[in-house]
N, C-alpha and C positions, 0 to 999 in steps of 0.2 A: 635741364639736361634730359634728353631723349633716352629710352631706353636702347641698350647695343642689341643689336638682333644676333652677333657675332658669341655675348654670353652664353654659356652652353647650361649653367645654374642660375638660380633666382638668389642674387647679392642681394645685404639688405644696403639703406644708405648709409656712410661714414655717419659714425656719430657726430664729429664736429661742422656737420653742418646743420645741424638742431639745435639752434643758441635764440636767445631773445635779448633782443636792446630796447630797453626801458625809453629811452626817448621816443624809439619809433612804434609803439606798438601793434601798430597797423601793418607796418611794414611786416615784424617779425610774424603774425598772424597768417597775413600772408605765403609769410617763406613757409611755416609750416603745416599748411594748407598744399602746399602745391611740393612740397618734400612725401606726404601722406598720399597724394594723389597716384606721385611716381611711382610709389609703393605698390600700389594698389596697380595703377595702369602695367607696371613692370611683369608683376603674374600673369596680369590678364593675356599680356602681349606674349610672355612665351609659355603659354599653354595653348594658344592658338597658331603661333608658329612650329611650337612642336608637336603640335599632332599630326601635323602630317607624316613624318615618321613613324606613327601607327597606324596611320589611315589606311598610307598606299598599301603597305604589308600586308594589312587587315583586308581592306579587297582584290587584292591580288589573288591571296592565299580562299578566302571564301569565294569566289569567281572560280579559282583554279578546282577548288574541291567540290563544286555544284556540276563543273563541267565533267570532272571525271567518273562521278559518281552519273550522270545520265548517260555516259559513255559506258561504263560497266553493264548498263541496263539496254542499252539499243545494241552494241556487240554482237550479242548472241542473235539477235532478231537479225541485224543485218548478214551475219553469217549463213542464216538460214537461206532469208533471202538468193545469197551467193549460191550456196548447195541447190535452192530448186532451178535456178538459172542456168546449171551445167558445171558449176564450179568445182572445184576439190571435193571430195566427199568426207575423205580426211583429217579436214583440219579442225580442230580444235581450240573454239572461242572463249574456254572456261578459264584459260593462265591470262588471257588478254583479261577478262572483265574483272583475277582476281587481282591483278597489278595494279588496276584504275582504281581499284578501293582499296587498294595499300597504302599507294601515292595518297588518294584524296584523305584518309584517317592518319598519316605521317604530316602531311602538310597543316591538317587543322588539331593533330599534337602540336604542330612544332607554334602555332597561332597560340594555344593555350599552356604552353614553357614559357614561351617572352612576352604573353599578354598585349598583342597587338589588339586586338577585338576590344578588351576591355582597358587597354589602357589610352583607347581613343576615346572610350565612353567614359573614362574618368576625369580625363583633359576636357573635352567638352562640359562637360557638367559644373568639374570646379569655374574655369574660363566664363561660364553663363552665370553662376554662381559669384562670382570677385565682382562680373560688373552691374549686378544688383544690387553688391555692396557698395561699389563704387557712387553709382546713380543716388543711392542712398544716401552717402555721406556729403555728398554734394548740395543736396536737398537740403540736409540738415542744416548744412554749413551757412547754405542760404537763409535756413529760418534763421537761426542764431545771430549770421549777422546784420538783420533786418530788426534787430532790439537795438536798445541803446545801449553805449558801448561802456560797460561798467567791469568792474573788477570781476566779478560774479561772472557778465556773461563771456568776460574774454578766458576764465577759468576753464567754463563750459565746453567752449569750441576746441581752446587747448585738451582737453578731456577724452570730447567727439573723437578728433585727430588721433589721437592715441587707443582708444576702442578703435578703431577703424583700422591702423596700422593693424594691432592684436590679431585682430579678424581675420586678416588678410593673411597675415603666418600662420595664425592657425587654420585656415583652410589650406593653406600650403603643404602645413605639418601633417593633416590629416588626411589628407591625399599622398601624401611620402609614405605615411604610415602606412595606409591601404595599398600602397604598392608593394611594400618590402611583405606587407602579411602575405602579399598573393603570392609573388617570387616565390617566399621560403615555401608555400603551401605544395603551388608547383613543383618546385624542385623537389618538396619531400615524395608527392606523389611520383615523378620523373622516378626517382632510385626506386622507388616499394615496385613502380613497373617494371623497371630495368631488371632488378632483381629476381621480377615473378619470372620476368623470359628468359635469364639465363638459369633459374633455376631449371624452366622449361626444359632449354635448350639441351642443359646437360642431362638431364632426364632422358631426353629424346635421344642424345648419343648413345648412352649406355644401356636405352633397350635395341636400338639398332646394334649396338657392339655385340650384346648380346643372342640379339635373335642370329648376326652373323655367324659370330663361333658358334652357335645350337647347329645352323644350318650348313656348317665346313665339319661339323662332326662325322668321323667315318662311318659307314655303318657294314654288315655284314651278309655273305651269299652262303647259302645251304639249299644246293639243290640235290633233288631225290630222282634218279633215272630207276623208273617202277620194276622194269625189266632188263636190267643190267646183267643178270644171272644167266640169260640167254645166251649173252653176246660169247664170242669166242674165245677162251681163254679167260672166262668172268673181265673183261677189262675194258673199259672204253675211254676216249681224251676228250678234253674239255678245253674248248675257244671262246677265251672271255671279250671280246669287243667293245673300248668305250674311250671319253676323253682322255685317259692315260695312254692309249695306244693300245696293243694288242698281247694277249699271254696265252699259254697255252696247260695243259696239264695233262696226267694222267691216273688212272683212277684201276685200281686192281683188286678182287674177290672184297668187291663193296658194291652199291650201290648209291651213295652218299658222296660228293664233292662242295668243301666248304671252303670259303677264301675269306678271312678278314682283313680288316681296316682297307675297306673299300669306300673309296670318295664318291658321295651322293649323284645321283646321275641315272640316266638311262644304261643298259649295257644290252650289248645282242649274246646270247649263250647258245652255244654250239658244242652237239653232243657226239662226238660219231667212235663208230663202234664196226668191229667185224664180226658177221653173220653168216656162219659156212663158208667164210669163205670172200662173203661181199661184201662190200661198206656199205653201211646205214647212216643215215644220220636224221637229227632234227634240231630243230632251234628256234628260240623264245626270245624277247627283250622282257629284261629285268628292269624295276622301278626302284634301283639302292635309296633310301629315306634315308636322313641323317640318326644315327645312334640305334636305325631299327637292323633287323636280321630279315630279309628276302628269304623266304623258303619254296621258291618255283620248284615243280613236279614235273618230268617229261616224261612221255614214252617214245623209246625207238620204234620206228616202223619194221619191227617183225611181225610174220604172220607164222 
């Protein structure tokens, strides 16, 4: 019986077809000879058929990550290029090269999650591996049955056959093994990452949250008109200018105009005031800092 290419797992053979008939002994020798073989040939056949399933993966994925990673490195050279040739002056090649080593360290994550890379190299190996065994047991087979054919050596071969099956599972088993240890390794590693980044992540939210509200905190104006005492009537008004729109005030036997919970920002400040009789005036732009007090000083243009 050929092996199915269509099996997607390595069957062992039905036990009842492992029987020996005393009349025939040759014959049953045979059949178990060539029942150990398929054993044997079955591995061999789909660990070389299924590697291709990590082969392509495997250089697709290392092709793909060679190319973007020398792409991240010419990028910027070629942008330059562009800029002394008359191009954009502008533009900015650093998101382009840092996407390309995103991509290529995502892709050759995702190469060492599902063990494409090494689970070609493990297919391979065991696959070269079984038919050494193979070659081996055939060899044997041959010495053995180039003796005479006595109790003792038909033991033997019955024996060889059965080491040889063993062999053959247990390189199976031990390659299953070394796959499931890699799996679970990756995956543990996969969450201890995944974990680091969202811990990141939310780290990185809550000091942005944070510096936002530090930076929407109101802050406060105290300005000092030096010479207020002048003006007529000790009195002068106050025109605060800024992204809330426009306010106005007035200010009597003081020299002191203060306004709280004022939203961060530039403001223009306008002082004006009557002088004998004229209007004066002068005006400053304020620098409101979040949670600070603006203490700008003016003087009106009296002489």
């Amino acid at each position: 019986m050929a092996p199915n290419s269509k099996i997607r797992n390595i069957l062992p053979e039905e036990p009842d077809r492992i029987d020996w008939d005393a009349e025939d002994p040759a014959e049953s020798l045979q059949r178990i000879r060539h029942i150990a073989e398929l054993e044997g040939q079955k591995a061999i056949d789909w660990y070389w058929r299924e590697k291709r399933w990590k082969r392509i993966p495997s250089q697709w994925i290392q092709f793909s990550a060679l190319v973007l990673t020398a792409a991240a490195g010419l990028v910027p050279i070629m942008f330059q290029i562009v800029k002394n040739a008359g191009g954009p002056a502008n533009f900015d090649s650093g998101p382009f090269a840092s996407l390309f080593v995103g991509i290529a360290a995502a892709l050759l994550g995702l190469d060492k999650a599902f063990g494409y890379s090494s689970g070609w190299t493990r297919y391979v190996l065991t696959a070269t591996s079984l038919t050494t065994l193979l070659h081996e047991f055939r060899m044997d087979w041959v010495l053995l049955s180039a003796a005479s054919e006595t109790p003792t050596t038909t033991a033997a071969m019955i024996q060889r056959a059965k080491e040889f099956v063993s062999e053959v599972q247990g390189m199976v088993a031990q390659e299953t093994k070394d796959w499931a240890t890699e799996f679970q390794s990756n995956m543990a590693q996969m969450e201890k990452d995944l974990k680091a980044q969202l811990d990141s992540l939310k780290a990185q939210v809550e000091k942005e949250a944070k510096e936002k509200q530090a930076a929407a905190k109101p802050g406060a104006i105290e300005t000092a008109v030096t010479n207020a005492d002048k003006t007529d009537n000790f009195t002068f008004d106050i025109t605060l200018e800024g992204q809330l729109g426009k306010s106005a005030d007035s200010v009597s036997n003081g020299n002191v105009w203060a306004q709280i919970n004022v939203a961060p920002g530039q403001y223009k400040l306008s002082v004006t005031a009557k002088y004998k009789g004229s209007t004066v005036s002068v005006s400053t732009v304020i620098d409101v800092k979040p949670g600070e007090i603006a203490k700008p000083s003016v003087t009106l243009p009296i002489t």
